[in-house]
N, C-alpha and C positions, 0 to 999 in steps of 0.2 A: 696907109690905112691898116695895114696889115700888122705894125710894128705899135700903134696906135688897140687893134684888136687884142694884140700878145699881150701887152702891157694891163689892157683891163683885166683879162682874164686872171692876171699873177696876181695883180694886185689885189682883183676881187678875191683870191685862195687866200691871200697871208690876211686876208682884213676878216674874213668871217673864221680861218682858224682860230683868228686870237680871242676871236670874243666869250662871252662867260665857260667857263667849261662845266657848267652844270647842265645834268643829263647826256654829255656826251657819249656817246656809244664808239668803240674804237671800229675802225672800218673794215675789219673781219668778218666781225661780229654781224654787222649792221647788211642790209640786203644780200649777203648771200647766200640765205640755206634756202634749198635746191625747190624749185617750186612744183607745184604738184600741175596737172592738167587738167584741173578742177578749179584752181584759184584763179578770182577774177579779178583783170586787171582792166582798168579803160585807160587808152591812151592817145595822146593829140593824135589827128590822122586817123584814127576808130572812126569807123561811120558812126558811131551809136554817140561818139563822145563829142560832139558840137554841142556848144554852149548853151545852155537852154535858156527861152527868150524871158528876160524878169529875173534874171538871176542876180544881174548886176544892180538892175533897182533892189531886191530886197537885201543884198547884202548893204546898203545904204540904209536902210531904214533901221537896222541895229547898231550903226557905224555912228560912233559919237565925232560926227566933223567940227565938232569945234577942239579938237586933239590934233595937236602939230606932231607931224611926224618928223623922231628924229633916226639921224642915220648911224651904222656902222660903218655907211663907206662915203668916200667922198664924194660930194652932188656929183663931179664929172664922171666918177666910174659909173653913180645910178642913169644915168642916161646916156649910157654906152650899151647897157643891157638888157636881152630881153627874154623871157622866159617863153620860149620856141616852142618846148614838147614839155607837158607833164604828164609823168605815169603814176597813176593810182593803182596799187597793189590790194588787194582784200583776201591773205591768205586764209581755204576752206579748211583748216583746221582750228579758225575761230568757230566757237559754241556759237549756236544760234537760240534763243531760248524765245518760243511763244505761252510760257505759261504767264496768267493773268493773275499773277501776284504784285503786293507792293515792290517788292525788289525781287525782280527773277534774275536767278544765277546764269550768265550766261557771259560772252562776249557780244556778242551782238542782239540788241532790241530795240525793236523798230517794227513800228505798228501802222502809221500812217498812210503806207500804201498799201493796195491790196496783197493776199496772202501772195508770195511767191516768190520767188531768189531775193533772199533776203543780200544775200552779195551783191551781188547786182546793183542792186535800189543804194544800197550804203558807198557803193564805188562811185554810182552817178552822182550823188548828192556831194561827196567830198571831191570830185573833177571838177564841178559845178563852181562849187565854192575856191577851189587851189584857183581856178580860173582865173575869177573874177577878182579875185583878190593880188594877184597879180597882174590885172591887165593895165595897170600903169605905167609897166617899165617896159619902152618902146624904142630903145637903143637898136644897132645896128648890132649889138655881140649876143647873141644867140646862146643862153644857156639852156639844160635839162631840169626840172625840178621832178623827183623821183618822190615818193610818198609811200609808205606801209601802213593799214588800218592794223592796229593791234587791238582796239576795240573800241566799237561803237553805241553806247550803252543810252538809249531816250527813256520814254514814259510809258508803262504798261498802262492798257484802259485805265486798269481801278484807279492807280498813284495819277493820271492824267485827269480823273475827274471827282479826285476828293480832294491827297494833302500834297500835289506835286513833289517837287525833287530837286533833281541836278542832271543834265544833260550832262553824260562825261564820256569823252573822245578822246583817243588816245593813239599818237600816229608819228613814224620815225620820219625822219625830209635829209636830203641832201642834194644839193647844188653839183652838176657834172658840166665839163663841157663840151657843146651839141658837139663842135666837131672829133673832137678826138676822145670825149665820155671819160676822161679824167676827173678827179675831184677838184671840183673847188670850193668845198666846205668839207666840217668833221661833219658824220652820220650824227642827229639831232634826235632825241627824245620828245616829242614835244606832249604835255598833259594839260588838256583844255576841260575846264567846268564852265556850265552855262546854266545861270537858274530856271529851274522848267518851273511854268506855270500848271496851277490844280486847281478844282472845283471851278469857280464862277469866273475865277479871275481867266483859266485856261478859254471858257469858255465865250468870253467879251474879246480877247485877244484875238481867238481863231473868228470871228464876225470882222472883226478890225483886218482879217486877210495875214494875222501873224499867224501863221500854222506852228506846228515844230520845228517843218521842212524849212519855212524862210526863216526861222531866227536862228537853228542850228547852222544854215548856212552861210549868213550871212556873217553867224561870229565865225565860222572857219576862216572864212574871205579877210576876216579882220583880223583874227589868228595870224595867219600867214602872213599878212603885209607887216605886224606886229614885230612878226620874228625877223624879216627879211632887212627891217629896217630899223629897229630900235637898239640901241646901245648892246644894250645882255637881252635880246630877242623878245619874244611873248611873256610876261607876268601872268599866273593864275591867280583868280580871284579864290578869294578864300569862302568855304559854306559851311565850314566847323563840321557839324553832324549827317549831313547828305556825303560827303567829301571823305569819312571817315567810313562811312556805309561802302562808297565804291571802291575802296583800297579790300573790300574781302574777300 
């Protein structure tokens, strides 16, 4: 079993290094600058960080199942492994921005919960979704999935209920292994847009039970199973002039 374990592990490091090298981050660069004791991170074994119940159903309700997934790695390695611990990082030198413009300058906005650590609330929500989005690989080889929020960018009131937007998240991931925290993938860039709903439409959605919170995280869920398993990882959808607006 042991030689059986060694084997998934190597294989699973040489199978995701080779894959697309776009957005790679070299692993210097990538989770090491020094964390402050203000940044918040939730991580498996956090009391605060159990699964929240309905997670896994909404990240289905944006999950187009009729899409085969395909792999980077061989079916025997996906069912040798299992994603043990993941740690959500939310460094407090992201911007937090509450002002109630169409696009406020910020790294992080996010309106949906009440006012208050905005860290916090965007850590839970993306543990949430890393979760569920991997709770299908149930093998005996125990990896880490590591996460950085660089930025979590939703819908101000006003853009939430006139001309909508773009949900756009943006968060590094690498693959370690539980027991010896070695890499086994390159540190990942990963850039997710989501169309956000505005005026009447926002408002028929969130009655239908699609808030922000279940579709933003449901696409994370699907993000991440996306990247873990698809040939050249996650594909961003394209929104031309929203997409162009958050690159400023």
């Amino acid at each position: 079993m042991k030689m059986i374990k060694l084997a998934c592990a190597l294989t699973l490091g040489a199978a995701l290094s080779a894959c697309s090298t776009n957005d790679v981050v070299t692993r210097e660069a990538a989770f090491t600058a020094p964390q402050t004791s203000n940044d918040v991170t939730f991580s498996t074994g956090d009391s605060r960080a159990t699964l929240k119940q309905g997670t896994e159903r909404s990240a289905r309700r944006v999950t187009n199942s009729q899409q085969q997934a395909q792999t980077i790695l061989p079916d025997a390695i996906l069912r040798h492994i299992n994603v043990a611990q993941i740690n959500v990082r939310v460094p407090t030198k992201l911007k937090v921005s509450e002002a109630n413009r169409y696009y406020p300058s910020g790294d992080i906005v996010w309106r949906e919960d009440p006012m208050g650590n905005r860290y916090e609330q965007v850590a839970r929500i993306v543990y949430d979704a890393m979760s569920a989005g991997t709770s299908t690989f149930q093998g005996p080889v125990p990896v880490i999935l590591d996460v950085e929020v660089e930025r979590f960018h939703a819908l101000s009131e006003k853009a939430r209920y006139t001309v909508g937007g773009v949900h756009h998240v943006v968060f590094r991931m690498v693959l370690r292994d539980a027991k010896t925290g070695e890499f086994l993938s390159e540190p990942r860039r990963v850039e997710t847009d989501l169309e956000a709903f505005g005026g009447q439409q926002a408002i028929t959605a969130e009655a239908r039970g699609l808030t922000q919170k279940v579709r933003i995280s449901g696409h994370l869920a699907e993000v991440i199973r996306q990247q873990m398993t698809q040939p050249d990882g996650y594909k961003n959808a394209s929104f031309g002039f929203y997409q162009l607006v958050n690159k400023l």
